[in-house]
N, C-alpha and C positions, 0 to 999 in steps of 0.2 A: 479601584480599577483606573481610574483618572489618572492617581498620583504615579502607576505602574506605567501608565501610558505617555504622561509627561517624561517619566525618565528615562524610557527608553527612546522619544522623539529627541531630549537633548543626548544621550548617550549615542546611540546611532542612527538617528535622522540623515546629520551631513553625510554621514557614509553610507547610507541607503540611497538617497536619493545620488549619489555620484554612481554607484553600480548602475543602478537603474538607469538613467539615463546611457550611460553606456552602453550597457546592455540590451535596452531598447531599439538604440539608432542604430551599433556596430553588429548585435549580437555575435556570434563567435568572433568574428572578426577581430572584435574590442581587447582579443587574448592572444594572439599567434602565437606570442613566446614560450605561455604559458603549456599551450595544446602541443609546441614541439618537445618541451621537455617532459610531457605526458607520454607523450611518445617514445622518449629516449629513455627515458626510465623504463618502462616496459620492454621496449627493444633488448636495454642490458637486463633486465629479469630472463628474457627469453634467450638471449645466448648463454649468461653465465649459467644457468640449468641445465646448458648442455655438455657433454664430455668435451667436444672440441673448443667449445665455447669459454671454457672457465678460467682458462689461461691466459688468453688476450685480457680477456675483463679484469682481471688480477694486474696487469702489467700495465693496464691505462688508469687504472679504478682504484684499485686498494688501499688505502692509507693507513699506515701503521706506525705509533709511533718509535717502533724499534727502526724504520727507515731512517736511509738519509735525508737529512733536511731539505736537501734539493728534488728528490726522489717524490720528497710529499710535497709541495710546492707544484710541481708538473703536475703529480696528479688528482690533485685535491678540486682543480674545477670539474672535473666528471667524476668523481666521487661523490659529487652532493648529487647526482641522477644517477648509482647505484644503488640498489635496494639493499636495505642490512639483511645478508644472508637469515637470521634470527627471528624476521618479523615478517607476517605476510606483506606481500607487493601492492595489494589491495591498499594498504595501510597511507602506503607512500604515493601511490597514486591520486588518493583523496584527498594529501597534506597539500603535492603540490598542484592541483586542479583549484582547488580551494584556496588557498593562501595566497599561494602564488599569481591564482588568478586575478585576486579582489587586488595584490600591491601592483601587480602591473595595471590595473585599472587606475589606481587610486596614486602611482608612485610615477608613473612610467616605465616604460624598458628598464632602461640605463641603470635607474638609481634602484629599482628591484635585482637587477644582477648584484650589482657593488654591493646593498644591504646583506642581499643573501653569503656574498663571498667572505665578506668581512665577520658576519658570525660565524660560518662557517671556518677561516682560517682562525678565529678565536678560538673552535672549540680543539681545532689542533693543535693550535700553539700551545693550551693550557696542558693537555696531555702530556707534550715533553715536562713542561712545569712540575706537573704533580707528581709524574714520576720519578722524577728527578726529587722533589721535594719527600717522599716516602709514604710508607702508611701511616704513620704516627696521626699526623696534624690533618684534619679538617679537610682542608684543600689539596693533600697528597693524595699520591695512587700507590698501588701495588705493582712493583717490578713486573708481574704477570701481565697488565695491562696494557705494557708495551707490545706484546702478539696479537691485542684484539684489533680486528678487522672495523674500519673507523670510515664507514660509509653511510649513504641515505640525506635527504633531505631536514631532517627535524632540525637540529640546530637553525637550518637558515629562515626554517618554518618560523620558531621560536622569534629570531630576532627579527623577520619583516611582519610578526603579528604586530609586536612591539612599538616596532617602527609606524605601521598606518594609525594604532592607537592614541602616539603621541601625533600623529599629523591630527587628526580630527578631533585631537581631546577627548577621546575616551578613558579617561583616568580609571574607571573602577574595572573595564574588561581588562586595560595594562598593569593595575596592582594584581587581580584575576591570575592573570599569565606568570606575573612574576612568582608569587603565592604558588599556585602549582606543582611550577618547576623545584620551588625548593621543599615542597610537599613530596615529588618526587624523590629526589636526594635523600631528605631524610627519611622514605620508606624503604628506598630499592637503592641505597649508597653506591653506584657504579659509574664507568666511564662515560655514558651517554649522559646519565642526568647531569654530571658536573661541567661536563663540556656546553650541555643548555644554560647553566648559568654563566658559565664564561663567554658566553655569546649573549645574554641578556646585559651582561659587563659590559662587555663591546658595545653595542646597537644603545645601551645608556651614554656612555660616553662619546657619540657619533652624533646623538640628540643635545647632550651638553655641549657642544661645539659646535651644533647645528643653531641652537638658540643664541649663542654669543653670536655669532656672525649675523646675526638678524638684528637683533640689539644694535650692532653695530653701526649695519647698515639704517637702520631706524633714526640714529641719533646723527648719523651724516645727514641723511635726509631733513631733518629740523631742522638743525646746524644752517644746511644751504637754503633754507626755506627762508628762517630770518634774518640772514643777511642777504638774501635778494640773488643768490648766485643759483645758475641755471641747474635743476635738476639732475642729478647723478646717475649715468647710465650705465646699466651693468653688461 
């Protein structure tokens, strides 16, 4: 029990106690962005269910990648707070209550939207990709895949879990995430699981760039440190 309780104080310690704290002094508070797109999610579940409803939602929302590229581009940021017609609303609600909630605690606003978009346009982008690429190979799609309907939050899920993972160093719950997704793939081979790995793609390589430029800055800092030059302000 010790050796259980050690790894989960180094595994999720630091990202306990930062919720916590949070949570404690702000509570609700500590999430606004989060509890608006709780809301806007539900809001489009509750129009596109209706007859007059489903239309607008379709022409703000929908992303498919038989669209034009500009078409999906407009409408890919309120597509990640459409529900996939496919899967209960419930589902999407708790990803981004949950997820969403803990990166903007843990990320802030800002760099929780950017994370979320950038998997998100990742898993878009792959889609023209794979299609284009065929069924043959791995990483292709099926011609058919261009009509499915290419909404909901999961991809962005996917890469801000990844994202607060590598902030706190949680290496075994982000091997975890990655493992998964591709457990996914290889049981249920479709458009959503391979669009989660192309956004674990993304959100990897956003960390490999995010660790260079620390590096960076790290070694300027020494650099001005030993030769006596005044501190580098960013």
């Amino acid at each position: 029990m010790n050796t259980v309780s050690a790894f989960a104080r180094r595994e999720w310690g630091p990202l306990y106690a930062t919720l916590r704290e949070a949570l404690v002094t702000k509570k609700w508070r500590a999430v606004p962005m989060t509890l608006g797109a709780v809301c806007l999610t539900a809001l489009f579940q509750l129009v596109q269910n209706r007859s007059w409803g489903f239309g607008p939602v379709h022409d703000i929302g929908f992303v498919k990648a038989e669209d034009p590229l500009w078409v999906a581009l407009l409408r890919t940021p309120l597509s990640l707070f459409v529900p996939a017609l496919d899967l209960p609303v419930w589902g999407a609600l708790a990803q981004v209550l949950l997820v969403f909630g803990i990166a903007e605690i843990c990320l802030g606003r800002r760099r929780t939207l950017v994370i979320a978009y950038v998997s998100t346009l990742a898993g878009t982008t792959y889609a023209r990709i794979g299609i284009a690429l065929g069924p043959d190979g791995f990483f292709g799609l099926p011609a058919s895949d261009a009509q499915v309907v290419d909404t909901g939050p999961s991809a962005a899920v996917v890469g801000l879990a990844l994202f607060v993972c590598r902030r706190y160093r949680a290496w075994l719950t982000a091997a975890l995430v990655i493992v998964s997704m591709v457990v996914e793939v290889l049981v249920k081979n479709n458009l959503a699981g391979k669009e989660h790995l192309a956004a674990i793609a993304a959100v990897l390589l956003v960390c490999a760039l995010s660790e260079v430029r620390q590096r960076r800055m790290r070694q300027r800092l020494r650099t001005g440190s030993r030769s006596g030059a005044p501190p580098i302000r960013s």
